[in-house]
C-alpha positions in Angstrom: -14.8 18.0 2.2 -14.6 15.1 -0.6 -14.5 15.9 -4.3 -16.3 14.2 -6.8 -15.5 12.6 -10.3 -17.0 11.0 -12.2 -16.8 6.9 -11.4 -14.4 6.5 -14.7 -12.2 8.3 -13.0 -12.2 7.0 -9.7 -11.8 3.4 -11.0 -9.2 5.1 -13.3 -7.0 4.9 -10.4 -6.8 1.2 -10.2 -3.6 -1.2 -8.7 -1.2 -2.9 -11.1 1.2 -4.0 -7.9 1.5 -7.4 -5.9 2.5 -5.5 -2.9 2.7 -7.4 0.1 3.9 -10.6 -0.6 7.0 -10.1 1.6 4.9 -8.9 4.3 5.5 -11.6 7.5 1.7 -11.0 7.7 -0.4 -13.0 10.1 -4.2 -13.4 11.1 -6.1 -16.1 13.0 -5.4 -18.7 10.9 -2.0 -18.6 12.1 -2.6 -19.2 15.7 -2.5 -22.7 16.0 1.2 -22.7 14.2 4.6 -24.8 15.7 6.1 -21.0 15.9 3.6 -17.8 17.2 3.6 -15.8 14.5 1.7 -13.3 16.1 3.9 -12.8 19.1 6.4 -12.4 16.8 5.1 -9.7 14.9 4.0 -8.0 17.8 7.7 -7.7 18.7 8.6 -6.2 15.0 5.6 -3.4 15.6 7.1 -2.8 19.4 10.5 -2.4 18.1 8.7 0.1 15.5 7.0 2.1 18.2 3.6 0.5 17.2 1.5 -0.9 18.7 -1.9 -3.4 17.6 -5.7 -1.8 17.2 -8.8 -2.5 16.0 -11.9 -0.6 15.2 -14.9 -1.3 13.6 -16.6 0.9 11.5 -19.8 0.3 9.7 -19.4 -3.5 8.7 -15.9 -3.3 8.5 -13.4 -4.3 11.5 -10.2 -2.9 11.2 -7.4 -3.9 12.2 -4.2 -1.4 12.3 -1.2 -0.5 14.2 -0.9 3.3 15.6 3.0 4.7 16.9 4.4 8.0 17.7 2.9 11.1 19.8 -0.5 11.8 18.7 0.0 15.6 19.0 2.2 15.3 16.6 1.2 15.4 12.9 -0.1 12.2 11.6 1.3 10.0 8.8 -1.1 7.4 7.4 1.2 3.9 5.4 -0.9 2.1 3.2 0.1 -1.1 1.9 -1.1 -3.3 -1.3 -2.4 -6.2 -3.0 -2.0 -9.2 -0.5 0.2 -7.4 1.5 -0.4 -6.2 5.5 0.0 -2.7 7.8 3.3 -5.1 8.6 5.1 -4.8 5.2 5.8 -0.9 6.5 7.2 -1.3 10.2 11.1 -0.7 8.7 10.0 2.3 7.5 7.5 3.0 10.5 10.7 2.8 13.0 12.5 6.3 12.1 8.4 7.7 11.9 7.0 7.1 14.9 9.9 9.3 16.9 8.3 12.4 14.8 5.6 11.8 13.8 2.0 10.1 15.0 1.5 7.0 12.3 -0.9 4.8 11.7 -0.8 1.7 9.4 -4.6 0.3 8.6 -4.8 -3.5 6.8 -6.8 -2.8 4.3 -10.1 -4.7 4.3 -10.2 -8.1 3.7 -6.2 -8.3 3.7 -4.2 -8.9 7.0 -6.5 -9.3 10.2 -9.0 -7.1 8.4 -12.5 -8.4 8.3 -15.0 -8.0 5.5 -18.4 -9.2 4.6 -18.3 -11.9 1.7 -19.7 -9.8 -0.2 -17.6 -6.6 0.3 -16.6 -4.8 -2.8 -12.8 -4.6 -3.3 -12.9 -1.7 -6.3 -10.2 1.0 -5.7 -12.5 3.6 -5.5 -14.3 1.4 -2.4 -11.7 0.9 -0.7 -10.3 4.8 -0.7 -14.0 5.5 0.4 -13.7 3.4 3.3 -10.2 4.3 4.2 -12.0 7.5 4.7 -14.3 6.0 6.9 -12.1 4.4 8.8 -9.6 7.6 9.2 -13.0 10.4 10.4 -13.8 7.5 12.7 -10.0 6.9 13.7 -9.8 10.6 14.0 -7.2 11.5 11.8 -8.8 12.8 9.2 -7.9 16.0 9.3 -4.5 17.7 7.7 -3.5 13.9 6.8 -0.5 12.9 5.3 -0.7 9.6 3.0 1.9 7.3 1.7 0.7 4.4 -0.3 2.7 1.4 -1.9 1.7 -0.2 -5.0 -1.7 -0.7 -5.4 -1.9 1.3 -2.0 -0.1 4.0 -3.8 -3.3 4.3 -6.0 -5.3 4.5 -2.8 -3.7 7.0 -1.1 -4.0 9.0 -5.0 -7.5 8.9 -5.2 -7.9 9.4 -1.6 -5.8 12.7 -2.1 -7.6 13.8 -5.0 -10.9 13.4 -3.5 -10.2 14.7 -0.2 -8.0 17.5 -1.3 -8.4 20.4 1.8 -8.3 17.4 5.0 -4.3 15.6 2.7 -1.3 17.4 3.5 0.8 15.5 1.7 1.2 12.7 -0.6 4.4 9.9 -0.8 4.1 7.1 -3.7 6.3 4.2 -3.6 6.0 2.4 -6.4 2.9 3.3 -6.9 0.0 1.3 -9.2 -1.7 3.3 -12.1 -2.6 3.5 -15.6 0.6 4.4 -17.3 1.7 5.3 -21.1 5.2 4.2 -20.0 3.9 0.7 -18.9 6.0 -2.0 -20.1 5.8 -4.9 -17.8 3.6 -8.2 -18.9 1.9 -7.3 -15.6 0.8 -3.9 -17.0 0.3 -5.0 -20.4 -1.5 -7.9 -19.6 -3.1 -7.4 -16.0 -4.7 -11.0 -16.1 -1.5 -12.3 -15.4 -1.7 -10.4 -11.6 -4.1 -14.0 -11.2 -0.2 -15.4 -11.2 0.1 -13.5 -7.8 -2.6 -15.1 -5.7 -1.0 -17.6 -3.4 -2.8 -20.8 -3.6 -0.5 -23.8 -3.3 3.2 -24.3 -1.3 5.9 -23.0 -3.4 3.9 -19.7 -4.3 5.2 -17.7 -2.0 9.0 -18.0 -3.3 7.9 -17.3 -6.5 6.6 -14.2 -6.2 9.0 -13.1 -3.7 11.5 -13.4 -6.5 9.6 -11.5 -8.7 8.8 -8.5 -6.2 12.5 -8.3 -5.0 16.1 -7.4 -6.3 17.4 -7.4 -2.8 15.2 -9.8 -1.4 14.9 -9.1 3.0 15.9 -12.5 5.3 13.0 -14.5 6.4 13.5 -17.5 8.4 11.9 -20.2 6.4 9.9 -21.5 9.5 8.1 -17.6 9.1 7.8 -17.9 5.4 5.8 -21.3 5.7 3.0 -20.0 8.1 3.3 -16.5 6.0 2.5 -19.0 3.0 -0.5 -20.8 4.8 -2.1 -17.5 6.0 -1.8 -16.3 2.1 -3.3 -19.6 0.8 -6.1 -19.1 3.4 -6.5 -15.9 2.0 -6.8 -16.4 -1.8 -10.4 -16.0 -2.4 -10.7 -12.4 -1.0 -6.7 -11.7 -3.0 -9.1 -13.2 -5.8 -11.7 -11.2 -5.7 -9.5 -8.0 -5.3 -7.5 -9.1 -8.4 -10.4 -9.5 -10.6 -11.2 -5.9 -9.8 -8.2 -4.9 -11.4 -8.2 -6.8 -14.1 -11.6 -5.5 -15.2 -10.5 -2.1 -14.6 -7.7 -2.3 -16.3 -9.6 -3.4 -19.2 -12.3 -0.5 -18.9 -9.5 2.7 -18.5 -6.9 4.5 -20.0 -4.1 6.2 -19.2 -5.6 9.7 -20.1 -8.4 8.7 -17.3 -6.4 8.0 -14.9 -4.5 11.5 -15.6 -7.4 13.1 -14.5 -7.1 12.1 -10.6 -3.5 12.7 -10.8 -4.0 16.4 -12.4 -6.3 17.2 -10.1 -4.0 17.0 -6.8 -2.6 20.5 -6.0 -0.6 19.2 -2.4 3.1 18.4 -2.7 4.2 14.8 -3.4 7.1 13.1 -3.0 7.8 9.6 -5.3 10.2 7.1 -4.8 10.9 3.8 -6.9 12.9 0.9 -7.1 14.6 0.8 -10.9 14.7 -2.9 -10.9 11.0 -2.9 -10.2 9.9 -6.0 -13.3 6.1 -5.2 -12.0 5.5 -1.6 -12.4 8.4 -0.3 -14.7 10.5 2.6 -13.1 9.5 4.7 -16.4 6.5 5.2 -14.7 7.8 7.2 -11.5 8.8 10.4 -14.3 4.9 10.4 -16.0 3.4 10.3 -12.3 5.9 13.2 -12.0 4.6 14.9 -15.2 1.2 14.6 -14.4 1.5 15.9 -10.9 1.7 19.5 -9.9 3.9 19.8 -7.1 5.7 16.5 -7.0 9.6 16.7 -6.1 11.9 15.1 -8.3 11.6 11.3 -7.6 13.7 9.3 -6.0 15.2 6.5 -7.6 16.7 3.3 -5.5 19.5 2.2 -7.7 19.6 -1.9 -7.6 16.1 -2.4 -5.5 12.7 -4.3 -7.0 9.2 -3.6 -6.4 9.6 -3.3 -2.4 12.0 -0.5 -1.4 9.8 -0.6 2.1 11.1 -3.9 2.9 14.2 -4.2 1.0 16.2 -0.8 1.5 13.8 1.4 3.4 16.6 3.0 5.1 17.0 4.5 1.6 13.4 6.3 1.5 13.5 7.1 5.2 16.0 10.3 4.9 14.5 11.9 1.7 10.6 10.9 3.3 11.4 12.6 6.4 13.3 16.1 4.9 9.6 15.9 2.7 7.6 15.6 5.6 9.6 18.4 7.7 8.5 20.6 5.0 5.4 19.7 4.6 3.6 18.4 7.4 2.3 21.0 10.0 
């Protein structure tokens, strides 16, 4: 059963995060590269218990990686702004012997595929995660966990489907936030910075999304670069969203999703984060119900999943052994 609010308030809940530019994402483009980036990621999802699916719904084909017993409850990971259903296999490993998880690419993002003229508002793509979960068949008695701009996803997706979510887990999670004090969140036209378009990109913003940055072979970083510039006008597209968004609502909209959610959520952040300021993990916390106390990563930037997820595993499994049935 979905819940309804006004479209202020759906867009309220709109992504101020770069997530995913660490992912060692691939698609297509990649295949023709001096190393197989694809055979190499479907090693990482192996060694995660995942393994690679697609499924198309409406004019969307999806692609996603699934893991774990499927009697089991399910765990849905959604990732962010250029990022990929990869940037979650560390965390996916110590998941998928509990629990049944599955890790979409968003549309248009990863192997993904969109029309041209697919519409990359928040609220959009929460509707069609929906889609994509009744025809997936884990709709029911979900539990979400979003990062960054996915953690506004999974919010929204909460808050309208309210009686189907179990629970809720927000790392680092984009919003509209009083405590925002970034120049990403004051000034969201500067997430255009975050589109990779030219060699040399990618270090950049991996320096700005990390404190404890992950190895990556160089050889993986280039192609991960060249799949990201081949990319750039649907990361584009998805930015401009934001950025008109963030000029349209407030904090005290986007406190009206957040109010709304009555299921028990975990948060977690990284207190070096310099895109979404840790400041912003105790307001989500205020405006929540039945959130635990969150957790903060002492030393870690804007990707705990990638840079210490052994850190969120212990505390995201203790919440989920309470509170997914």
């Amino acid at each position: 059963m979905k819940r309804t609010f006004p479209k202020l308030l759906l867009s309220a809940c709109l992504a101020m995060g770069s997530a995913g530019v660490l992912s060692i994402a691939t698609s297509s483009h990649a295949a023709s590269s001096s190393i197989n980036i694809q055979s190499v990621l479907q090693q990482e999802r192996a060694w995660a218990g995942l393994q690679s699916k697609r499924l198309k719904v409406a004019d969307i084909d999806w692609a996603y990686s699934e893991g774990g017993d499927a009697s089991k409850p399910t765990v849905m990971l959604v990732h962010g702004l250029a990022g990929s259903r990869d940037n979650w296999n560390r965390v996916a490993r110590y998941l998928t012997p509990h629990y049944h998880v599955i890790i979409p690419d968003l549309p248009g993002q990863g192997d993904s595929k969109v029309p041209a003229d697919f519409d990359y508002s928040i609220p959009n793509l929460a509707e069609k995660l929906r889609r994509f979960a009744e025809a997936a068949k884990v709709d029911k008695n979900l539990n979400i966990a979003g990062h960054s701009m996915g953690g506004a996803i999974a919010l929204l997706y909460t808050a309208q489907y309210p009686i189907d979510t179990q629970s809720l887990f927000l790392v680092d999670s984009a919003g509209v936030f009083k405590s925002a004090n970034t120049p990403y969140l004051k000034d969201p036209t500067l997430l255009r910075q975050f589109v990779v378009r030219k060699p040399g990109d990618f270090d950049r913003l991996f320096s700005i999304a990390t404190a404890l940055p992950p190895f990556v072979p160089n050889e993986l970083k280039v192609e991960q670069e060249k799949m990201m510039i081949s990319q750039q006008e649907n990361t584009s597209k998805l930015v401009e969203q934001l950025v008109t968004m963030a000029k349209l609502y407030t904090p005290d909209t986007f406190s009206l999703a957040t109010r709304s959610i009555d299921q028990p959520v975990l948060i977690a952040w990284g207190d070096q984060d310099k895109i979404i300021n840790v400041e912003a993990a105790s307001e989500l916390k205020s405006l929540l119900k039945n959130a635990q106390d969150p957790v903060i990563l002492k030393g870690v930037g804007h990707m705990p999943i990638m840079e210490q997820e052994q850190l969120l595993v212990k505390p995201y499994l203790d919440f989920l052994k309470k509170n997914a049935k």
